[in-house]
N, C-alpha and C positions, 0 to 999 in steps of 0.2 A: 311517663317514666322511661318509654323506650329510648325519645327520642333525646332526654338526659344522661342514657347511660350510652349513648351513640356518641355522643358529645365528649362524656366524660375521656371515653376509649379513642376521641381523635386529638385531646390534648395532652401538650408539654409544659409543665409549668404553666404559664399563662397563657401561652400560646393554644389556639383552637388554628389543628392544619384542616386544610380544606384540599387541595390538590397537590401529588405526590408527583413532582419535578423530575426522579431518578434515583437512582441509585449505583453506587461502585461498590468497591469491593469490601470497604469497611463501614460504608454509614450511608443512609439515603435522606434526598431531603425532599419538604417540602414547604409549600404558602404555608403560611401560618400568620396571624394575626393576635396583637398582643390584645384578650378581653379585660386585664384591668385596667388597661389605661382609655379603653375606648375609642381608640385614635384609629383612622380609617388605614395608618403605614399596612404595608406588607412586609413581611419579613422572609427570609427562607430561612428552616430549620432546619437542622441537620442532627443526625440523630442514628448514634453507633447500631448496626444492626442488631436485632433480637440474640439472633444464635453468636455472637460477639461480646454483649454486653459481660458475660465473665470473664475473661479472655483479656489477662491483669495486662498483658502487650498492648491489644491491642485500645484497650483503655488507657492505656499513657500515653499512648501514638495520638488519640483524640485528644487526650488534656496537651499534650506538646503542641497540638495544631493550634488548640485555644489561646496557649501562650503567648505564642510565638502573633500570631495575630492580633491577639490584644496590644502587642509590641511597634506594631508596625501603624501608621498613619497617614496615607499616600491617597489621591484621590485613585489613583492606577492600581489601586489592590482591594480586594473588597475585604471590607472589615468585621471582624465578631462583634457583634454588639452585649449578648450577653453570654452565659455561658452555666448550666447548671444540670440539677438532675432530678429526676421523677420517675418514681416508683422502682429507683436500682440502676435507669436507665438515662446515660449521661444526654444530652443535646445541647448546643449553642445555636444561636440566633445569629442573623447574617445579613447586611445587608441584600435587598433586594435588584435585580439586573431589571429593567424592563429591556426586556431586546433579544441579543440568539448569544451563539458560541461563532468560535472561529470553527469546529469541528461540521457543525450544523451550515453553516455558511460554506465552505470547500464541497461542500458533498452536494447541496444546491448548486453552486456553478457548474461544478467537475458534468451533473447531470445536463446541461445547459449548452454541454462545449465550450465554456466559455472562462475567461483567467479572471482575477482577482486585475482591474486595474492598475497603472504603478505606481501610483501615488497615495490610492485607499492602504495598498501590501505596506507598503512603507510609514505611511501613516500608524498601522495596529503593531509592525516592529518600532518603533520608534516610540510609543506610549509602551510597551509592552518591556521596551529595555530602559523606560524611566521608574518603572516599577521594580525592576532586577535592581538597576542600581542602587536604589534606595533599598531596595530587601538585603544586599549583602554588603553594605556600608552601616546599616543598624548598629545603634548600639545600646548598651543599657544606663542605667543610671549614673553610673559610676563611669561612664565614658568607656566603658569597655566593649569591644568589640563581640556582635553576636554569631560573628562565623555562619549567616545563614546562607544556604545551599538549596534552594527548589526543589532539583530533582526532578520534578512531574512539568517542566513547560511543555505541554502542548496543545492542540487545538482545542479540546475542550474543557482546557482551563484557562483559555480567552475568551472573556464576556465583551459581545460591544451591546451598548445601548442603543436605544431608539434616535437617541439626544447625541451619540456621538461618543461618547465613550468608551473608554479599552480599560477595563480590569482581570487581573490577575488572581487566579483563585486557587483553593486548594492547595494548603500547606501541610496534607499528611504526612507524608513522608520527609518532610522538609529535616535536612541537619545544617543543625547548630552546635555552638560551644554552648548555648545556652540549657542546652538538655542532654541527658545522656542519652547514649545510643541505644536504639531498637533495633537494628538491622546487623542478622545475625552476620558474621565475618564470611564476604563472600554472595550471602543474598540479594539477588536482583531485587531491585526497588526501581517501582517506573514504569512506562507503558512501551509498548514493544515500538517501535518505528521513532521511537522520540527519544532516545539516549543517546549519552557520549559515547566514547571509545571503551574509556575507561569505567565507564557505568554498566557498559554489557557484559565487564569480566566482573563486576563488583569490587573495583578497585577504589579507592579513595578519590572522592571528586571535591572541588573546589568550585567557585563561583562561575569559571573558567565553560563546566560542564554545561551547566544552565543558558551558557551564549551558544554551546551547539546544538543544545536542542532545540532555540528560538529560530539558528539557522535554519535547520531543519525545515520548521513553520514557516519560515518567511519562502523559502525555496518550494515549498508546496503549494503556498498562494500565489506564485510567479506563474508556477508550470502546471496545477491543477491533477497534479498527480501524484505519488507515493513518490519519495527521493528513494528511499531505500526498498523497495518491493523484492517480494522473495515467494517463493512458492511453499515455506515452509518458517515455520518462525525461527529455524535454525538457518535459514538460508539468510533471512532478514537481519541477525544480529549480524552475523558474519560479514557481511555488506557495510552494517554500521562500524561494526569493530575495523576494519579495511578503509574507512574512510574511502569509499568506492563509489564516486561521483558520474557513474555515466552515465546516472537519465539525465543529469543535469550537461553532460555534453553531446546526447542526445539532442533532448528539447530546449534547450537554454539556447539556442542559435541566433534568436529573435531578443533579446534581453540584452538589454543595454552592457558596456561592457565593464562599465564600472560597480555597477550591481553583480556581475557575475564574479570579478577577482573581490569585491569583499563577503558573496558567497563562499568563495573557495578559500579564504582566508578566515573566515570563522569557522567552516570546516574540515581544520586540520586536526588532522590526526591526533597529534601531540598536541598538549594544552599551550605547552610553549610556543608553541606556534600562532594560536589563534588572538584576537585581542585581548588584550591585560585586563580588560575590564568593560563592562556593560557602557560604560560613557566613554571609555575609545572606541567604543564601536557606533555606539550612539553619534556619536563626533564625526566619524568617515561618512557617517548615514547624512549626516546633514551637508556637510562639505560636499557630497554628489547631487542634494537635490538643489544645491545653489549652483553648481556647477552647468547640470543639466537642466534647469527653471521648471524642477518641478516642483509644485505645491502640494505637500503630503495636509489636508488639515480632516478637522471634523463634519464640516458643512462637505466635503467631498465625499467623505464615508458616507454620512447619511443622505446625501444626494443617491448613490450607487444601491444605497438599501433599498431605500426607495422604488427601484426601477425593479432592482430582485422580487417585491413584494414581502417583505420580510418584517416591514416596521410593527413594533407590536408585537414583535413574537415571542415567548417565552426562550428562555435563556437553557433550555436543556433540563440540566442538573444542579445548577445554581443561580444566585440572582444578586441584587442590590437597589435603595437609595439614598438619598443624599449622606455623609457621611453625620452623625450625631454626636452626641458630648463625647470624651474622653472616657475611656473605661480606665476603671481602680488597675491598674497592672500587675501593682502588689498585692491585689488581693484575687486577681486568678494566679500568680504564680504560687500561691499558699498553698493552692488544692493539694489534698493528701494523698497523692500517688502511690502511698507504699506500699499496698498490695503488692507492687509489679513483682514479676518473680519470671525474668529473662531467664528461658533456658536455651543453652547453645549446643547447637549440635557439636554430637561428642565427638572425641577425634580415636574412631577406632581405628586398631592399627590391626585389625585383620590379616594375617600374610597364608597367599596359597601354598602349599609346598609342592618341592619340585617335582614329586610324583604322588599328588592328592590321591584320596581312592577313588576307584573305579566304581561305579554303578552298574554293577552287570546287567540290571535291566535296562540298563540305556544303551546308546550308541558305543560301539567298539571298533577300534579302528587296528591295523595291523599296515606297517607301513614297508615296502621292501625294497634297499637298496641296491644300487646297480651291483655290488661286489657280491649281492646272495645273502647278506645279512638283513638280519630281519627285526623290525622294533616292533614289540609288542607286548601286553594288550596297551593302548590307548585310546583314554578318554575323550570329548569332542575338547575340553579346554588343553589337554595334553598336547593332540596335535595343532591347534595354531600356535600353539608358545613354540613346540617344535620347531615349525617354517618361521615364526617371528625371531624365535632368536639363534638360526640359520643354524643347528644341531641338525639339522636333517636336509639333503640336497634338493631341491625344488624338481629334480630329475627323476626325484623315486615315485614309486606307484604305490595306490593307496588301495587297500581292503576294506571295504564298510560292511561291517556286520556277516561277515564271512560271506559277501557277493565279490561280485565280479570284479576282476581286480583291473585297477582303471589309473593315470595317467596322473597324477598329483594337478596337472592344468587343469583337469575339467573340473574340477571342487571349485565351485562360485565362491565359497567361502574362505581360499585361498588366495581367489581372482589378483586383491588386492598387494595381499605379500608379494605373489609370484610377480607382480604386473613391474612394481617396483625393482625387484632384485634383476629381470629381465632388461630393464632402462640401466640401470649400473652398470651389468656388464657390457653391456651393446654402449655406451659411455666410456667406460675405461678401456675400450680396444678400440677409439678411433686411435687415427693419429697425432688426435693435438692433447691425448694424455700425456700428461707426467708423472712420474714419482721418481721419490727417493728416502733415504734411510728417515724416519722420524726421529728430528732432534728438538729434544722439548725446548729448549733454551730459545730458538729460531723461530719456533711456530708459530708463540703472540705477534712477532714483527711482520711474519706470513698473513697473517689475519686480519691486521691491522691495515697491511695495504692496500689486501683485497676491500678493504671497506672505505679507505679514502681513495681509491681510484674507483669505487662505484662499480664493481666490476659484476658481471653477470657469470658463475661458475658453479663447480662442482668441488669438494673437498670429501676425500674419503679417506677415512684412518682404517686399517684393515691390518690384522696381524693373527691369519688363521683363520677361523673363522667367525672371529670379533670381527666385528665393522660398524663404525659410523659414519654415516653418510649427509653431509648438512649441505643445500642447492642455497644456492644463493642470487637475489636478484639484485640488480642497482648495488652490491653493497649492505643489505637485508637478508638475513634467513627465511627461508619461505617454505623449506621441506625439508624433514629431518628421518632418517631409517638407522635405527639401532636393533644390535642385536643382544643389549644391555638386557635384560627381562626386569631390569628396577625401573625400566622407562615404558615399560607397555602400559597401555594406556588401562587397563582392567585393573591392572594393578594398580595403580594411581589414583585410581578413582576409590578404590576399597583402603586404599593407607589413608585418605583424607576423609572418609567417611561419609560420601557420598551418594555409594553404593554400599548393599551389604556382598559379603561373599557369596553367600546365595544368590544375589540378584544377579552377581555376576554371573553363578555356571550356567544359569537358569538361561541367563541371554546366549554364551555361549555354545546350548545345546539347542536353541531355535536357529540359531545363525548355521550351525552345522549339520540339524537334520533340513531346514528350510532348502543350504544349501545356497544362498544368496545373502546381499548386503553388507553390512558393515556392525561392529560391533555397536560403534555411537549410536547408530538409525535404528537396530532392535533394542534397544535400552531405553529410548526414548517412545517407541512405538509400546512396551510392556510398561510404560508410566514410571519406570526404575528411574527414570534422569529427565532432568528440564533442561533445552536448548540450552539454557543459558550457562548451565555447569559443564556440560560437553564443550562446549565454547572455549569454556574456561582454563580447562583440564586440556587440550589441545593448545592452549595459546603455554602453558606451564612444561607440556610435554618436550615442545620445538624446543622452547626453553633450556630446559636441563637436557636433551640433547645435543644442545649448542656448547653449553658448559662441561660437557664432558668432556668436548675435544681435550682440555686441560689436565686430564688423568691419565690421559695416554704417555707410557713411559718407552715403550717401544714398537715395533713395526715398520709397516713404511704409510707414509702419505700421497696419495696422487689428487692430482689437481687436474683439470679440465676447465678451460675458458671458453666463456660463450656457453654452456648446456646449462639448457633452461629445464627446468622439475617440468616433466609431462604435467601437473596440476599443481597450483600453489597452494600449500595449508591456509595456517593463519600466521601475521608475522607476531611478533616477542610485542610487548607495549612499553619496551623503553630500546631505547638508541643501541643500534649494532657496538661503539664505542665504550659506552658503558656494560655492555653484558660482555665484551674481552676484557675489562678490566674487574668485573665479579669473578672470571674464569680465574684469573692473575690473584685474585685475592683469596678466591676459593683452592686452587691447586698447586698453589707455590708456597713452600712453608719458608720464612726466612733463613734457614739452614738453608734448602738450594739455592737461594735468589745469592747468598752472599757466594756459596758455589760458583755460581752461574757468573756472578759481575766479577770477580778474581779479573777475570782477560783484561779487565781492563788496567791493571795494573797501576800503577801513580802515577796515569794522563789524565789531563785537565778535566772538567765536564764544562759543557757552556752550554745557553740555552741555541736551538735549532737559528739561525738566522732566516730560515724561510721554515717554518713551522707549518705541518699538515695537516693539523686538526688544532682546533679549540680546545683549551685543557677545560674550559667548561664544562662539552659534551662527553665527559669522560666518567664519570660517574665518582670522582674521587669525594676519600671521607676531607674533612678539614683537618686531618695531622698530615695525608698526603699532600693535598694541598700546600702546607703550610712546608712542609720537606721538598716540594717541588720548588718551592720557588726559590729555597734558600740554598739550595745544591748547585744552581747552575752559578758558573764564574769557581767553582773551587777546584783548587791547585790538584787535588786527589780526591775519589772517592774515603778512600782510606784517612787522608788527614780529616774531611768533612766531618767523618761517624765518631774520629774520636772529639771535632768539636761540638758536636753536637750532644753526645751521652753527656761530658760534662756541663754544657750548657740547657741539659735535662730541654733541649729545642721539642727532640721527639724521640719515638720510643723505634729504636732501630730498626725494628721489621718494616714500620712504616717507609722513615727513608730507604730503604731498599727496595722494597713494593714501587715508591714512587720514582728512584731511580728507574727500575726495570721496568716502569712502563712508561714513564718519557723517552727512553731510550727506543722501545719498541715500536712507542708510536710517532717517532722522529720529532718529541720537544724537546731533546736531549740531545750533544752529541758529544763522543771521547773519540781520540783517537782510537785506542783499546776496543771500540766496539766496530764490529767488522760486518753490519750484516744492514748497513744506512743506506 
């Protein structure tokens, strides 16, 4: 009887598991063998965790894997073979791997000293982007595109066989059009070292993302090392999000040079950038080993296994063989998912006020300025908003708790504001500062040049004791200091819901009894925030400090060329070009732009004969578009708008929008505009 009910408590459905392969974060699998059919196969099963199994998400995130898999047909992917449930608790069945991972294989050379061959590396990318293309070229019955997206390529979702084979596994988190979405707006999906750019902010990815992961992998089996290595997991996105290739100009020395620029060309930053697709990249992969006579095949790989000792070795966490019949499609896509009951985080709009209360058992701060006046009482979040958003001179001296009154520099938790404000000023008194009076009308064409002559600077808007200050690298934002308090970074985090308001005072009263760090690094060390939302929230922040230059209606602006930001943030994730044309779209109401364009009076427009940017990389909607192209060659802007309104072309903010930014960004020119 024992040894029956031993039995019963190791089956699934038909399946009797015998050894437990692994497990992730939603399901573990294991051998299993089918007892009704009596056939000696092995199968791996997979089977959503215990404390999971209610957990209506993540139970549709398992049926969408099944789907989506039953969907696909590829010897390079391993397949579900069946898919069902017992006793409440869902499992599929799974082809079987005889062999290892790519994950298990890197970490045996890497211990070895020793690289990945270049023709074994090439080989596992090169089966591995036969399998991508086929995942995001699917379709369904009806010829319709299934929009699938990976997400998870990396080493240990690389199976090779004993025999030589490379399959691709694990489609949890996989998006499609085929399913709706699981992944709340914003949540990191994926494994830390193995994402895009745009995957580390939780931004929308496309097939696109899938081929920087694989880079990734294939640059790892080159050089045997981490590409993106970080001493913290906030250090490591940040690297990713940076597209910040220097172990591979590091150790990459020795590596062919053609494998190295189609490295760096699958890992660009922007998607636009990188190959269009898994078989353009596939295509360059082959075009170099005909080039350079190397032979990527299977008899090599498992030659190399060989010598590793590895043949025969279980596959990790999942497995595969031969591929079998066709499974019904239509009848796992039937499965009744409706339980699911997605909740999204909510969007509290928590806001601190400008003088929250005081916790007289906590920290009390009394702050006193050089003139003998004195601010007080404040709380530890009272005074960094104070120094952040420059209401208080960096010169006064600070009272903690009615001790000894001491120097506003020595407060570590100031370190950071004061370190900043000190590089501004020591900045705007060399001599290769400028300024002059702030004229909004001028500014975009100001910004615009800075960003097609790639320039390396400083920009500060200052009128009082407002200031924004954006550094600029190549042409790119890289460090942003406002004394805006709608941009502090606490505060941002608590309008998006992130954090709660408590979690905020709570960090920032560790941060100012501690006396050290950073607001992001106590937030994340109290479990309040995951790397990848501070990431996030920082890439958002530069952001709308960038866009704000566009609100400024008066003061002056100074400019400095050549002053590099003592540390770089993070940059914005879409084109310096297109974020001055959201500034244009967000801060210009059609009443100024028409304002503003009067100077030019009824002189011609024509398009730039040597044009300095791409109106591609602009970010424009298709009515600007459409008003760009049809304004240039006209007699007047004025005669244009009124043929336009009556030829209903476009809706007039638009041509004015788009006049005033081909103008600024030199696609445009009229006599009447005086600043080309």
């Amino acid at each position: 009887m024992g040894s029956l009910r031993a039995m019963a408590e190791n089956r699934v459905g038909p399946y009797l598991l015998t050894d437990r392969l692994g497990s992730g974060g939603m399901a573990e699998v294991w051998v299993g063998q089918n007892m009704e059919t009596g056939a000696p196969s092995r199968y791996a099963i997979k089977r959503i965790l215990p404390q999971l199994s209610k957990d209506s998400r993540f139970v549709a995130m398992f049926c969408d894997e099944a789907r989506i898999c039953a969907a696909l047909h590829h010897p390079n992917i391993v397949r579900v073979l069946d898919f069902g449930e017992h006793r409440g608790e869902l499992f599929m069945a799974m082809e079987y791997v005889e062999g290892t991972s790519c994950a298990r294989l890197l970490r045996n050379v890497a211990a070895k000293g020793r690289r990945f061959p270049l023709d074994v590396a090439l080989f596992i990318a090169r089966e591995v982007l036969e399998a991508l293309s086929y995942a995001h070229d699917a379709q369904d019955e009806k010829s319709r595109s299934l929009g699938i997206v990976h997400r998870d390529v990396s080493p240990g979702n690389i199976l090779v066989s004993a025999s030589g084979e490379v399959k691709l596994t694990d489609f949890g988190i996989v998006r499609s059009e085929f399913i709706a979405r699981r992944t709340y707006p914003g949540e990191l999906k994926g494994k830390i070292g193995y994402m895009s750019p745009e995957q580390v902010v939780g931004g929308d990815v496309d097939p696109r993302s899938d081929l920087f992961a694989l880079g990734i992998v294939f640059a790892e089996m080159l050089l045997t090392r981490p590409l993106f290595p970080g001493r913290s997991e906030m250090e490591t996105l940040t690297r990713i999000y940076e597209a910040d290739l220097r172990t591979l100009d590091q150790h990459g020395d020795d590596l062919p040079r053609g494998i190295v620029d189609i490295l760096r060309w699958t890992l660009q930053r922007r998607p636009n950038e990188r190959p269009r697709s898994a078989r353009e990249l596939a295509q360059s992969l082959d075009k170099f080993a005909i080039q350079e006579s190397v032979e990527p095949t299977s008899a090599k790989l498992v030659n190399w296994l060989g010598e590793l000792g590895l043949l025969g070795s279980r596959s990790g966490v999942r497995a595969a063989t031969p591929s079998p019949d066709k499974q019904d499609l239509q009848a796992i896509r039937s499965l009744d998912i409706s339980q699911e009951s997605v909740r999204r985080r909510s969007s509290l709009p928590p806001r601190i006020a400008s003088q929250p209360g005081i916790n007289l058992n906590g920290t009390v701060y009394e702050v006193r300025l050089s003139n003998g006046d004195i601010v007080s009482p404040l709380g530890s979040y009272e005074l960094l908003e104070s120094y952040a958003t420059r209401r208080v001179p960096v010169n006064a001296v600070i009272v903690k708790n009615n001790g000894r009154p001491r120097p506003a520099r020595q407060f570590a938790c100031l370190s950071s504001i004061i370190a900043t404000e000190d590089w501004l000023e020591n900045v705007l008194q060399s001599r290769m500062a400028y300024h002059h009076i702030l004229d909004r009308s001028r500014l975009p064409t100001f910004l615009f040049g800075l960003v097609i002559k790639d320039e390396t600077a400083l920009v500060v808007a200052r009128d009082g004791s407002r200031q924004t200050a954006i550094a600029w690298d190549k042409g790119v934002p890289v460090h942003a200091a406002s004394s805006d308090r709608e941009t502090l970074l606490g505060l941002q985090l608590v309008r998006s819901g992130i954090i709660s308001e408590g979690q905020l005072l709570r960090a920032v009263e560790t941060l100012a009894d501690a006396d050290c760090g950073r607001l992001g690094d106590v937030l994340i060390e109290q479990r309040s925030l995951l790397p990848a939302d501070l990431l996030r929230a920082l890439v958002e922040q530069l952001k709308a400090r960038t866009l704000s230059l566009g609100s400024w209606e008066s003061g002056e602006i100074w400019y400095v060329s050549g002053a590099c930001a003592p540390s770089f943030g993070v940059k914005t994730n879409e084109s310096s070009f297109g974020l001055l044309t959201s500034m244009i779209r967000n801060s210009f109401s059609g009443r100024e732009l028409s304002r503003i364009l009067a100077i030019l009076g009824d002189g011609p427009i024509a398009a730039s004969p040597v044009p300095r940017v791409d109106f591609k990389n602009l970010g424009l909607t298709a009515q600007e578009l459409a008003a760009l192209g049809s304004v240039a060659g006209s007699r007047s802007l004025g005669r244009f708008m009124t043929e336009a309104m009556g030829n209903s072309i476009s809706h007039p903010d638009d041509i004015l929008r788009a006049v005033f930014i081909g103008l600024s960004a030199g696609l445009l020119v009229s006599p009447g505009w005086p600043w080309h």
